[in-house]
C-alpha positions as semicolon CSV with decimal commas, in nm:
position;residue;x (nm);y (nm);z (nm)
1;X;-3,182;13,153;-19,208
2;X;-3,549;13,052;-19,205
3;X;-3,730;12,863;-19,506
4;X;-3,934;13,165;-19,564
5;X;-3,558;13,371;-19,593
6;X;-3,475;13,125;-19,829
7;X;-3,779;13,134;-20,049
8;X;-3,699;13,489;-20,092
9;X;-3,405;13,466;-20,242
10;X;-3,513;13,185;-20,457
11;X;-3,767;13,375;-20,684
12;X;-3,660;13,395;-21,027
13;X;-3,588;13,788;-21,138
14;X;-3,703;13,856;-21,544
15;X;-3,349;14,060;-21,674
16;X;-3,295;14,146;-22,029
17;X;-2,963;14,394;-21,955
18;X;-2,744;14,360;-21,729
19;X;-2,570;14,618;-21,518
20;X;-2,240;14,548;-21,781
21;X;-2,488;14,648;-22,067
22;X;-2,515;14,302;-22,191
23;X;-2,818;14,182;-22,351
24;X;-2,971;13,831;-22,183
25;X;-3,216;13,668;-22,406
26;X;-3,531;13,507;-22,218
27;X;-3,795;13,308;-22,452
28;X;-4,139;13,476;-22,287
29;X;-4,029;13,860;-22,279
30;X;-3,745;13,878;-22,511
31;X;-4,026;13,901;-22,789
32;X;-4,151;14,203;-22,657
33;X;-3,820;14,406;-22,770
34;X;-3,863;14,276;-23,110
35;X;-4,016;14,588;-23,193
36;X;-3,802;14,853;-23,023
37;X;-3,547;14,953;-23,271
38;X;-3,240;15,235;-23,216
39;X;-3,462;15,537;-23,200
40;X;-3,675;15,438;-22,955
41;X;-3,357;15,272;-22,707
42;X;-3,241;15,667;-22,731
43;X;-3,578;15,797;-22,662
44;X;-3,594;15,565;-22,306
45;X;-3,212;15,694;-22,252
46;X;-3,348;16,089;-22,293
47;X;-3,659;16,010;-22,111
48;X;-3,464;15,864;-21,817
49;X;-3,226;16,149;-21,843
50;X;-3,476;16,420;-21,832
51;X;-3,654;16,268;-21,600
52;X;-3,328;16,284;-21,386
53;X;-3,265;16,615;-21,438
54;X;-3,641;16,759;-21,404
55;X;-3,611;16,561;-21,045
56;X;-3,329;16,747;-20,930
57;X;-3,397;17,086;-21,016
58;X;-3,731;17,028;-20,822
59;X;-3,550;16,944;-20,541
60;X;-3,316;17,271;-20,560
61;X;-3,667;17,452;-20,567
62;X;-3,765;17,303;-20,192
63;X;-3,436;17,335;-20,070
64;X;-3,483;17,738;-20,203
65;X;-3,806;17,745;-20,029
66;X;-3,998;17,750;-20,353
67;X;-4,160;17,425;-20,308
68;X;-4,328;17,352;-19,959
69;X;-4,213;16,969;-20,030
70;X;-4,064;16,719;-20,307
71;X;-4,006;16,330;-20,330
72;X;-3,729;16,256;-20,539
73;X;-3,755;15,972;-20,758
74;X;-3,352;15,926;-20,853
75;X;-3,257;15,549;-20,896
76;X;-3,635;15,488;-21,043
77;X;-3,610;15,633;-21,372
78;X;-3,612;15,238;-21,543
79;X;-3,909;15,117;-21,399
80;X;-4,104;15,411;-21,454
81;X;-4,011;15,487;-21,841
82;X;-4,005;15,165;-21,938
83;X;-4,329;15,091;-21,776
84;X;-4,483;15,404;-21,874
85;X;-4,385;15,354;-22,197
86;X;-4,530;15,011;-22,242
87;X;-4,907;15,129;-22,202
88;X;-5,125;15,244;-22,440
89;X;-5,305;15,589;-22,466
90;X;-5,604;15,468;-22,380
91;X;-5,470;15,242;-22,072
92;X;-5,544;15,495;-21,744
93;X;-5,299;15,560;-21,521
94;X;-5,299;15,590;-21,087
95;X;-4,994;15,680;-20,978
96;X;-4,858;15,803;-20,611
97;X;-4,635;16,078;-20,552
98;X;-4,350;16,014;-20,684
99;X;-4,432;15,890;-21,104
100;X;-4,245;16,167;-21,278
101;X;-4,095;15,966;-21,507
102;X;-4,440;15,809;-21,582
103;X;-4,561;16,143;-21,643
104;X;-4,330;16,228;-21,846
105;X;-4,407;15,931;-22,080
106;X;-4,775;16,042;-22,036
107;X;-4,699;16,400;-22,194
108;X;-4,827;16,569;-21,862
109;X;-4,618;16,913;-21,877
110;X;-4,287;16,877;-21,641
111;X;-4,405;17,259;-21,437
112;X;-4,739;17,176;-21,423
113;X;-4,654;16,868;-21,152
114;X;-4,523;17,126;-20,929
115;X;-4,837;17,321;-20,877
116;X;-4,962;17,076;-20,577
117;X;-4,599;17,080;-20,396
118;X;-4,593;17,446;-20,462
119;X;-4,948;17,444;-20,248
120;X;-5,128;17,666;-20,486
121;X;-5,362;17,367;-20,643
122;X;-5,503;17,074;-20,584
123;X;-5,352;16,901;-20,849
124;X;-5,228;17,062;-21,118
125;X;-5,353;16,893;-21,420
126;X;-5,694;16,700;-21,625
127;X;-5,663;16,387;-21,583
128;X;-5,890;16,322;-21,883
129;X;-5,610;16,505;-22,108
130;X;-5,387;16,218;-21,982
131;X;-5,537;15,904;-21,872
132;X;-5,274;16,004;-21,603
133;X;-5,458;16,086;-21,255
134;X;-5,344;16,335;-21,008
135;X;-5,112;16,240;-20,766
136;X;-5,259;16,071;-20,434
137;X;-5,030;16,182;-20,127
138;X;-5,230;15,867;-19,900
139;X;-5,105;15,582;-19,927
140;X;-5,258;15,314;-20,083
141;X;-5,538;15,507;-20,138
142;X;-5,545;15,546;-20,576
143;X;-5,538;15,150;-20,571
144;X;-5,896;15,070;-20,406
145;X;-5,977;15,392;-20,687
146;X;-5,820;15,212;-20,983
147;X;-5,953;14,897;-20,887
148;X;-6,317;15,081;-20,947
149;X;-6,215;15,249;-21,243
150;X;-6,105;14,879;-21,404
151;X;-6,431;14,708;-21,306
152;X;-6,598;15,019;-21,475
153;X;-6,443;14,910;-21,763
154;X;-6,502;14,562;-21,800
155;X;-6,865;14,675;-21,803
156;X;-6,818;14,899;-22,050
157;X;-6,651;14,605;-22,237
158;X;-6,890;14,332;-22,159
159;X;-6,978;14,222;-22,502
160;X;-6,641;14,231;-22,674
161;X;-6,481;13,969;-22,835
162;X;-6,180;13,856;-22,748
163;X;-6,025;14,002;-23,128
164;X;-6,159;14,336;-23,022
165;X;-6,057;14,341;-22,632
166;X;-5,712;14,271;-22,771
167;X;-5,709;14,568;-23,001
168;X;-5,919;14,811;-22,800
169;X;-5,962;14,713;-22,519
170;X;-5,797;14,904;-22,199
171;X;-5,620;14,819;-21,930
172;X;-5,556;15,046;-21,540
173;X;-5,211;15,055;-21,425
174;X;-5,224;15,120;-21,038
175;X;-4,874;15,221;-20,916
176;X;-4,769;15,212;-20,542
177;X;-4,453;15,152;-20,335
178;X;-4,288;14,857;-20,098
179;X;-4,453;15,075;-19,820
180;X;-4,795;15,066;-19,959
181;X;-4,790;14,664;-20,007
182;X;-4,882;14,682;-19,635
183;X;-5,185;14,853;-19,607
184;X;-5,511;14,732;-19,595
185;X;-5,625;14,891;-19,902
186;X;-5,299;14,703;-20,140
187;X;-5,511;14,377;-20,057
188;X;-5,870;14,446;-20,039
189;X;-5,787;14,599;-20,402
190;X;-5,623;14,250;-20,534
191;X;-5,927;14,075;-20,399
192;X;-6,181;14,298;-20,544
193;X;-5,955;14,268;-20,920
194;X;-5,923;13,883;-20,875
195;X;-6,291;13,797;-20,752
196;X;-6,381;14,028;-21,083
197;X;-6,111;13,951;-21,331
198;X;-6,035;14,302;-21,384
199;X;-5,812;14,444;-21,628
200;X;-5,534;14,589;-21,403
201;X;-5,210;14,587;-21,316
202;X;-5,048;14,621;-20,979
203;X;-4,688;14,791;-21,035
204;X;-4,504;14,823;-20,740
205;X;-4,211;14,952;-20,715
206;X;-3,999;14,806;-20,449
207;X;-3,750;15,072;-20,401
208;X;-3,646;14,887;-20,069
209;X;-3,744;15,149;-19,813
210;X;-4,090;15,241;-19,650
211;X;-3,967;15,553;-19,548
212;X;-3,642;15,400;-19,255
213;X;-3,844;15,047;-19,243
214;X;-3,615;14,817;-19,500
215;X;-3,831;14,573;-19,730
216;X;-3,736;14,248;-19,511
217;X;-3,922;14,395;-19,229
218;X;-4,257;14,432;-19,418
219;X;-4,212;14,096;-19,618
220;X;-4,100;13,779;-19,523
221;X;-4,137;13,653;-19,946
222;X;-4,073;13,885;-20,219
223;X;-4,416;14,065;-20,341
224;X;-4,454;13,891;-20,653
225;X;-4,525;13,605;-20,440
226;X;-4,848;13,777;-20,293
227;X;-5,008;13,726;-20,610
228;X;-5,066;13,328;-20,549
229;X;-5,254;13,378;-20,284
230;X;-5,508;13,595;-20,479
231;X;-5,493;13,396;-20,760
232;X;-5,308;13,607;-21,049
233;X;-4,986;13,637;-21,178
234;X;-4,687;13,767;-21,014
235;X;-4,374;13,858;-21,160
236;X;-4,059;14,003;-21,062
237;X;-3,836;14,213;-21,234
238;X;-3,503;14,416;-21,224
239;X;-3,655;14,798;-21,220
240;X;-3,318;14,892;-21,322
241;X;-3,345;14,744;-21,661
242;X;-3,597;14,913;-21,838
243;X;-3,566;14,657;-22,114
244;X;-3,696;14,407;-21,920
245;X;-3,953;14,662;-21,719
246;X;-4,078;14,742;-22,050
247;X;-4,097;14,360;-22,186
248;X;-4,309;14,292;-21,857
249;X;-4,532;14,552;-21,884
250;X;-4,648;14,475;-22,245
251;X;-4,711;14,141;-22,157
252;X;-4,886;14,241;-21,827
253;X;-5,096;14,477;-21,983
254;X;-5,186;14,293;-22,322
255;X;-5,296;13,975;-22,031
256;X;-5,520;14,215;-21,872
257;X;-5,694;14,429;-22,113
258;X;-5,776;14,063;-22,282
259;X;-5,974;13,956;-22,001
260;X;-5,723;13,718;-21,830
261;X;-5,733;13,961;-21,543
262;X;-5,494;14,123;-21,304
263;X;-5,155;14,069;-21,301
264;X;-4,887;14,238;-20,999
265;X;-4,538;14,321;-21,128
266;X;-4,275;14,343;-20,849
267;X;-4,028;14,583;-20,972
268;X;-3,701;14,561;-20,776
269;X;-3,517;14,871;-20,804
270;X;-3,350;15,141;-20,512
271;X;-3,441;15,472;-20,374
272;X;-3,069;15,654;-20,434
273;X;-3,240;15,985;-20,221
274;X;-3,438;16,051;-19,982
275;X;-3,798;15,960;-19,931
276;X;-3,907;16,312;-19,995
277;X;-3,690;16,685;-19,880
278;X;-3,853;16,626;-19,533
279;X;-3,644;16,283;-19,470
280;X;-3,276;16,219;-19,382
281;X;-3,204;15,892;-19,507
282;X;-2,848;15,900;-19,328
283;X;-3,003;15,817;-19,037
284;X;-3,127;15,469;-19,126
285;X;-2,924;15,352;-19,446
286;X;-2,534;15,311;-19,410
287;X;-2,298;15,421;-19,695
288;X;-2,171;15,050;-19,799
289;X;-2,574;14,974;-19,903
290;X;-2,578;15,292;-20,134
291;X;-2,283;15,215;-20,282
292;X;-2,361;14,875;-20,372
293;X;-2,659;15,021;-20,580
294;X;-2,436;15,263;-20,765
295;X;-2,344;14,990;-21,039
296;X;-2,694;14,877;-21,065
297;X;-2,771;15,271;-21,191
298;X;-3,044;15,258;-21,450
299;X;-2,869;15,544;-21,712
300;X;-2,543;15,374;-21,661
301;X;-2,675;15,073;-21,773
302;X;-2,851;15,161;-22,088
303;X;-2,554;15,412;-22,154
304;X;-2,287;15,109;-22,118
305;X;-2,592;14,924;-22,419
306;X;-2,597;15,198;-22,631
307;X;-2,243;15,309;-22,651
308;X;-2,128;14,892;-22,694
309;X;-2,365;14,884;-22,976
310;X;-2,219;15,209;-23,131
311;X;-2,569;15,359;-23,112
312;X;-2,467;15,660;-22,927
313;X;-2,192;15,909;-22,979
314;X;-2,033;16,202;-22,747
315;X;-2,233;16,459;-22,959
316;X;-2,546;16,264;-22,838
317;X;-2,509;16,306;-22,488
318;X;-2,368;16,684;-22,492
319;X;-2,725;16,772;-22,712
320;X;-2,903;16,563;-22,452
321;X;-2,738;16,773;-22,147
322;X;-2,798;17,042;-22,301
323;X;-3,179;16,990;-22,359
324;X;-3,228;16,895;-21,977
325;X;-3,032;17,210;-21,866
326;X;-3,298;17,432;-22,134
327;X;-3,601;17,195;-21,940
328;X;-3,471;17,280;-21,630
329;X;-3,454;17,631;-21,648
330;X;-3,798;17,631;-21,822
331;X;-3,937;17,405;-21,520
332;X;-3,816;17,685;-21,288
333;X;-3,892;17,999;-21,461
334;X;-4,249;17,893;-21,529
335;X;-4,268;17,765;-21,137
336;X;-4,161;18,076;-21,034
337;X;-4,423;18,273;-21,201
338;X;-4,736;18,028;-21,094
339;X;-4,960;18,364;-20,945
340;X;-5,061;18,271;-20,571
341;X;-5,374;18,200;-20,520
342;X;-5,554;18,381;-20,234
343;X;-5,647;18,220;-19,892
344;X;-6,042;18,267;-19,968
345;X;-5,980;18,163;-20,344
346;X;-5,956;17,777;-20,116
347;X;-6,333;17,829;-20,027
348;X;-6,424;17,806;-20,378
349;X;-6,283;17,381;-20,392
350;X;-6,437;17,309;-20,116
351;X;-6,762;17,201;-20,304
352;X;-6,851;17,174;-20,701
353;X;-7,143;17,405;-20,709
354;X;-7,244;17,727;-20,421
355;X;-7,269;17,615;-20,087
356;X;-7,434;17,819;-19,773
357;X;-7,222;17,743;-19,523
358;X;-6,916;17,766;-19,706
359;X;-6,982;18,124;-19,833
360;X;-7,096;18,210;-19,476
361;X;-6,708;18,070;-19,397
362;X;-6,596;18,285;-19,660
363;X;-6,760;18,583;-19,533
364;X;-6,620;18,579;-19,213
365;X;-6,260;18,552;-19,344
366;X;-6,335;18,842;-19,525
367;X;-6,453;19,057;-19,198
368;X;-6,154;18,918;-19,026
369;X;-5,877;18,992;-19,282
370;X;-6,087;19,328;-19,317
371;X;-5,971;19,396;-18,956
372;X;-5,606;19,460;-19,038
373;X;-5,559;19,814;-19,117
374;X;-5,297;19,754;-19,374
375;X;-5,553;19,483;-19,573
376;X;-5,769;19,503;-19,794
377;X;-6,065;19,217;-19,815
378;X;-6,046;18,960;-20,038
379;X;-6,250;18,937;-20,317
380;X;-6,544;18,660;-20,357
381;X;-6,444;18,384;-20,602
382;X;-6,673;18,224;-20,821
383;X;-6,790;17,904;-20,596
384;X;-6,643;17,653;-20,783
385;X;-6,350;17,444;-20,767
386;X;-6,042;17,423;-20,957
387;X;-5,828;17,134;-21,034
């Protein structure tokens, strides 16, 4: 084993629960919890749960040919709630493609995410309802963005206090993937945040897969390392335990939106499906490695918590079924009846206000479909875009 193997292995994992359910007490994050009383350890279980659920009847609706693609999130749901949950309304969010569960926690409407897989919108949803952007399907590419957005802020924020950046001030969490660690854009972003100080946070989740390339082939140290070398924290964390994703995250965020600057957050968690519908992950990940991840599940875990604590009975997780079989079927019906946009309605996101050459475009689609004799030509939209 090399030195650089061995360093790996040696970097200290934040845990509050473990995968028994058993509380560990840890004198910088345990703090954080202080506040979280029985209500709101159900409301992460049910937020985890329907997150779970909402993910798989999206991926019935691709494997129905309702959806022209989906990436499934299962094995996640920790270090997206509990990070999700840690922010503030006013914090603004970049995430990938594959932050349900964050916006969930964000209030952003379950059907309405299914509008850009559907390919009948560009997105789906205002960001600016939110402080949750759309999803970016490049990767890498929403970090350079939130990197911008945070050094917006600070200017907005030049003459606060320290009093008032800690009670209004606002922080950018950027998410992105193992995968995404190794593009260009991952580290011109951390040295753009760390030459300026900026108020974000890098969240990756390091599900442990870049697609069929495992995480020891893109890393020879664990992420959180990377951070040194910019000259911010790193920390790592177990993504399964949302306890101690959530503990992190406060103290990540309340570092950053007080002008300490950025701070990266290695969350080590597991992809338990495939990368999205259009991947086989059979064909690069053996059995024996999946199953070794089942006791680390992230519902299991709380569930073992909450039922050892007596927090929880059977009448608790029948309602809670229940509720994500009702959001399920809502999810689809409403999916179902999105209207289809038509091919020339496209022309009108091309640009914000009326363009020549697009409505010259436009016209000749019109003239072309006109040329079928069972077709009628499309009507001109309005030239603007939609979301």
């Amino acid at each position: 084993m090399t030195s650089t193997a061995q360093a790996a292995t040696a970097t200290d994992m934040v845990q509050l629960l473990t995968p028994d359910g058993e509380l560990v007490t840890d004198s910088e994050y345990s703090p954080y919890l202080t506040e979280v009383d029985a209500d709101q350890l159900r409301d992460f279980y049910r937020d985890m749960v329907l997150t779970r659920r909402f993910d798989e009847e999206a991926t019935a609706l691709q494997r129905q040919g309702q959806l022209a693609l989906w990436v499934p999130l299962r094995g996640q749901e920790a270090a997206q709630i509990g990070s999700g949950r840690a922010t503030e309304a006013r914090d603004y969010i970049f995430p990938t493609y594959r932050e349900h569960g964050v916006a969930l926690t964000r209030d952003v409407d379950f059907p309405q995410m299914l509008r850009v897989f559907r390919g009948i919108s560009n997105g789906g949803w205002d960001p600016r309802e939110n402080n949750f952007h759309m999803y970016t399907m490049v990767l890498a590419a929403q970090i350079p963005h939130a990197v911008g957005y945070a050094m917006g802020i600070q200017r907005d924020q030049t003459d606060w206090d320290e009093e008032r950046l800690a009670k209004e001030g606002t922080a950018v969490v950027a998410y992105f993937g193992d995968g995404s660690s190794s593009e260009g854009d991952t580290h011109e972003s951390m040295v753009f945040a760390a030459s300026n100080q900026s108020p974000v946070v890098f969240f990756c989740q390091n599900n442990q897969w870049a697609i069929s390339v495992p995480f020891e082939v893109q890393s020879r140290v664990p992420l959180a390392d990377r951070a040194a070398g910019y000259g911010f924290p790193g920390i790592r964390v177990d993504g399964n335990d949302i306890l101690a994703v959530y503990a992190v995250t406060r103290w990540a965020l309340e570092h950053a939106r007080g002008g300490a600057g950025p701070v990266l957050i290695e969350a080590q968690t597991y992809r338990r499906s495939a990368h999205t519908t259009a991947d086989d992950p059979t064909k690069y990940r053996t059995t024996e490695e999946e199953e070794s991840w089942d006791r680390k599940d992230p519902l299991t875990r709380l569930e073992k918590y909450l039922r050892a604590a007596e927090l929880v009975d059977d009448d608790f997780f029948t309602q809670l079924s229940a509720d994500g079989d009702e959001m399920a079927a809502r999810v689809r019906r409403e999916a179902m009846a999105f209207p289809d946009p038509t091919l020339a309605q496209s022309f009108a996101n091309v640009y914000a206000e009326a363009h020549p050459l697009i409505r010259e475009e436009l016209e000749f689609h019109r003239r072309y479909e006109a040329g079928f004799s069972d077709a009628e030509p499309s009507e001109t939209p309005e030239m603007g875009g939609d979301r």
